[in-house]
Structures are given as C-alpha cells and as structure tokens.
C-alpha positions in Angstrom: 24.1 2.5 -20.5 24.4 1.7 -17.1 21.9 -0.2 -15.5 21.9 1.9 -12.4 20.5 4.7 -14.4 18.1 2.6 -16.2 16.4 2.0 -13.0 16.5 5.3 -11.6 15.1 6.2 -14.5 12.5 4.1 -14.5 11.6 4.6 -11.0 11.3 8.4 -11.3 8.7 8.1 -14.7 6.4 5.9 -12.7 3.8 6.5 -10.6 3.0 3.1 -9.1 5.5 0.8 -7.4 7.4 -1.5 -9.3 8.5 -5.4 -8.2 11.3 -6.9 -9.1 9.5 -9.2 -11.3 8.2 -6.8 -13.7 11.7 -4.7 -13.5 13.4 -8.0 -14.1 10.6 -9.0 -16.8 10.4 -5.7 -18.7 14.2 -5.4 -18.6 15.5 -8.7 -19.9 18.8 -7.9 -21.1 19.9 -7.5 -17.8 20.2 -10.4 -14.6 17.2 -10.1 -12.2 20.6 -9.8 -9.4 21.8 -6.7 -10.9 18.7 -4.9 -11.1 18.5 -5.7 -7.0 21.8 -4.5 -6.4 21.2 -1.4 -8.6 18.1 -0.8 -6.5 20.1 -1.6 -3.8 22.9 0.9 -4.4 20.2 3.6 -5.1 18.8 3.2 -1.8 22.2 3.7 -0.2 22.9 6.7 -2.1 19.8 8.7 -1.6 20.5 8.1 2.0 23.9 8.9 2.2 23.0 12.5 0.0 20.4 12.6 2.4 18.0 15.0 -0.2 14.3 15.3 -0.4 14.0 12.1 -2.3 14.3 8.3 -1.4 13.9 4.9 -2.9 11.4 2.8 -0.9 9.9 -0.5 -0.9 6.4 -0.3 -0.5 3.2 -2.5 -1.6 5.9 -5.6 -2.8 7.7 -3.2 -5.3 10.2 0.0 -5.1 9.3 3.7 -5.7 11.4 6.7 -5.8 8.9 9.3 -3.3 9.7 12.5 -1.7 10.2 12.2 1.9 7.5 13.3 4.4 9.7 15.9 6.1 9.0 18.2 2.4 5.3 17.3 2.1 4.2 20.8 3.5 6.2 23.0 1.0 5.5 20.2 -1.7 1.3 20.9 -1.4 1.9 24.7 -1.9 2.7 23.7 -5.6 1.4 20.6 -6.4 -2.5 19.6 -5.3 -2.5 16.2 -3.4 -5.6 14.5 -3.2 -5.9 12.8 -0.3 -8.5 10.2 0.1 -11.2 10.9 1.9 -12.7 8.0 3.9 -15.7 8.0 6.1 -15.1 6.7 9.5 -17.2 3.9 8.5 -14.6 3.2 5.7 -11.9 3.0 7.8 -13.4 1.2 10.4 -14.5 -1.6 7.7 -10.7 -0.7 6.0 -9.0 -2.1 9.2 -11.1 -5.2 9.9 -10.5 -6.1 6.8 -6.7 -5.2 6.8 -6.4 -7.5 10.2 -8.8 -10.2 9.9 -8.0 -11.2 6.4 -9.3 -12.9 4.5 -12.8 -12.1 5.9 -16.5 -12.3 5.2 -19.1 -9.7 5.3 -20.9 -11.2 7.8 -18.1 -10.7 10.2 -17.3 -7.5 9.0 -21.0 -6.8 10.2 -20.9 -8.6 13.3 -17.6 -7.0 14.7 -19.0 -3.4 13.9 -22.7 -4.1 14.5 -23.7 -2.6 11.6 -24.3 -3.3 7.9 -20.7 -2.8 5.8 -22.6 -3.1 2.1 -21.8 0.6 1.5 -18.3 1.0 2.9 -17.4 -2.4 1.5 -18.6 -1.5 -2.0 -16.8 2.4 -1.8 -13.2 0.5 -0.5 -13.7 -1.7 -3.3 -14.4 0.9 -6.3 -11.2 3.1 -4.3 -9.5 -0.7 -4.6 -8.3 -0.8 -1.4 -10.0 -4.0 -0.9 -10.6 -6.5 -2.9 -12.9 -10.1 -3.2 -10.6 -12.7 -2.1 -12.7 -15.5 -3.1 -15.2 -16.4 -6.2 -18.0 -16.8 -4.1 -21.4 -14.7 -6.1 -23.4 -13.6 -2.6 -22.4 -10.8 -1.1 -22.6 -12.4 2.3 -20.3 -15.0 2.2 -17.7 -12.8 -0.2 -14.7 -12.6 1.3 -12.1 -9.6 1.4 -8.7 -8.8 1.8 -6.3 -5.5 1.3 -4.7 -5.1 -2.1 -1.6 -3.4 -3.1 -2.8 0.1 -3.5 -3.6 -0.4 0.2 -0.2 -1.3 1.0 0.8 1.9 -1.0 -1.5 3.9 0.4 -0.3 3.4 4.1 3.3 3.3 2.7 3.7 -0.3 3.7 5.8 -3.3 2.2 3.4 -6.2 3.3 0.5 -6.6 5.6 3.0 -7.9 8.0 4.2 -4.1 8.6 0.9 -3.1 10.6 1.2 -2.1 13.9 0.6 -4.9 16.6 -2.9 -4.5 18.1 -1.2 -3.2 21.4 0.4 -0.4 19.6 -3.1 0.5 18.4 -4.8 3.8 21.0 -7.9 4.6 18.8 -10.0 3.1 20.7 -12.8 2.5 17.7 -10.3 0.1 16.6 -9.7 -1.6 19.7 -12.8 -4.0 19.0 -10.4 -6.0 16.1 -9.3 -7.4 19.7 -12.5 -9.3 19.9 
C-alpha cells in the first residue's frame, strides 16, 4: 500500500489531531520523512481539487476538517456542539492564553474578580491546564493545552492575534 493512502486514511478515522511523532511512532515501517511529504502532498491536493475538505495543522498535529465555507449546510445534518463559555470563561480563557504561564492571583488581579470557578470549568473542558506541581490553588499556575489550540483552529500559541489586532475591548486589559 501506498503510504499516501495510509495517512489519509488515518487522518479521516480520527477525531483528534495527529503529530508527526505519533504518525511516525505508530507507523514504523515507514521513514518519519515520508510520512511528511505524504502529508505534504495531501495538503497540496486538497487544495488544488479545492473540495469541502482540507488537511490542516492545527494544535502541533494534522487533521483532515471540512472547511468553514460548508459549516452552515453541514449543521442541518450533523449536531455540532459548540462550547458554551461564560464571558467569565473567556475572559479568564484569554489571560491565560496571553500571559502564560500564569498564577491565579494574577488571573484575579487583571480581572478584579475571583477566577476559582471559571478556572476550575476551563480546566474540567481542558482548555487549560496546571502548568506547575504547586498544591495551593493560589500560586498554581496555568497555561492553554492542545485542545485549546484545536479549539481555536490554531497550530501554536504563537498564531494569536497581536494585542493591537484585538477590538473587544473586555480584552483590552491583557494590555496592562
């Protein structure tokens, strides 16, 4: 078999993204180089057909995902469940996403309020994680995890907007 088809097939079972470590791990008969390229070569020809599906990187791994353009007709048949955050949530979501690795105490003191519950409801949704091994809540500290990156269809934190690109203006105190 070819290992382009291996992949695509692989990619289209999952539901999470995968790296090229575990691809590579999992699929050791063939070189971690030609698993790339075949990934590679996917890419290129989903783009070139230019159909309702793409290969993207996204959260450090690759995923075969429909593309946004089809998302209307697609939630006539199919029930997303789109996560529901409070605006305390994503207020909390974003300090955390920008100030990483950070404590709850300046979690607390950029919003002015206490973060125990939309800390703890990020973290059972884990899109946040505890960064350090630290046992009081106060001085934990937090950072995004991968389902975050997924979530907001990013490859790395290094893919979020530039503060100056941000017009919300609730998240315009991350400035500070």
């Amino acid at each position: 078999m070819e290992i382009k088809s291996i992949v695509e097939a692989i990619l289209f079972v999952t539901t999470r993204p995968l790296s090229l470590d575990t691809l590579s791990r999992k699929l050791p008969e063939f070189r971690r180089e030609d698993i790339f390229d075949a990934i590679k070569t996917l890419e290129d020809e989903y783009k070139r057909r230019g159909g309702p599906l793409e290969i993207v990187e996204v959260a450090r791994g690759y995923q075969i995902r429909t593309r946004p353009e089809y998302s209307d007709y697609i939630k006539r048949f199919v029930r997303v469940k789109e996560p529901s955050l409070t605006k305390s949530m994503i207020e909390t979501l974003a300090i955390v996403a920008y100030k990483q690795p950070i404590t709850k105490k300046e979690i607390d003191k950029i919003r002015g309020v206490d973060s125990s519950r939309a800390l703890k409801l990020l973290l059972e949704r884990r899109l946040i994680r505890v960064a350090g091994k630290e046992k009081v809540l106060a001085s934990m500290t937090f950072e995004t995890t991968d389902l975050f990156l997924e979530s907001f269809g990013l490859k790395s934190i290094n893919e979020l907007p530039d503060y100056s690109e941000l017009e919300d203006k609730d998240i315009q105190c991350l400035r500070g």
